[in-house]
N, C-alpha and C positions, 0 to 999 in steps of 0.2 A: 502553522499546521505541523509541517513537519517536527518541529520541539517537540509539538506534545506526544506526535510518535513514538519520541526517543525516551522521554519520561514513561510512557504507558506502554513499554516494549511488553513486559512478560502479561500484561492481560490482551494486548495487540494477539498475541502468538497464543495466548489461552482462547479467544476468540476465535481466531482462525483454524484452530484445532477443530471448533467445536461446529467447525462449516460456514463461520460468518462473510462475507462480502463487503468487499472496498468498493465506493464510489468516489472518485476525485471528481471538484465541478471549480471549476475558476480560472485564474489565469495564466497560462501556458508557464510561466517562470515560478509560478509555485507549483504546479504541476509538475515539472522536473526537479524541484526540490524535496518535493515530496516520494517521485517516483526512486531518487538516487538516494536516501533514507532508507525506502523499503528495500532496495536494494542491498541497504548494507545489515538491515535487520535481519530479512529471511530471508538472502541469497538469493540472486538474480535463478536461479534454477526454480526456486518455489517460487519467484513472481512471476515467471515465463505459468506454470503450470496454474498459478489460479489463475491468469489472461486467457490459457487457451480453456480454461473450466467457465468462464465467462463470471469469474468471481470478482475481480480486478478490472474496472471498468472508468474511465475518463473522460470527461466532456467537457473538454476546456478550448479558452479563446487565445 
């Protein structure tokens, strides 16, 4: 998951522009691989701010 993040950066962040919403669903160690990506994509600032917009949301085991 995380790869294809890193491949689909600039339509990732054209999305996100555009108001879209992250769901992560699976398991806890992709889930932090996932989450330390978008970290390095959009800046732990802009994933803190779609978490509190309820944009960025995880339900993992």
């Amino acid at each position: 998951m995380q790869d294809v993040l890193v491949v689909k950066k600039a339509e990732l962040i054209d999305w996100l522009e555009q108001g879209a919403c992250l769901y992560i669903c699976g398991s806890l160690n992709m889930a932090k691989a996932v989450d330390a990506t978008l970290q390095e994509i959009l800046g732990i600032e802009q994933l803190h701010t779609l978490r509190k917009a309820g944009r960025y949301r995880r339900d993992v085991y």
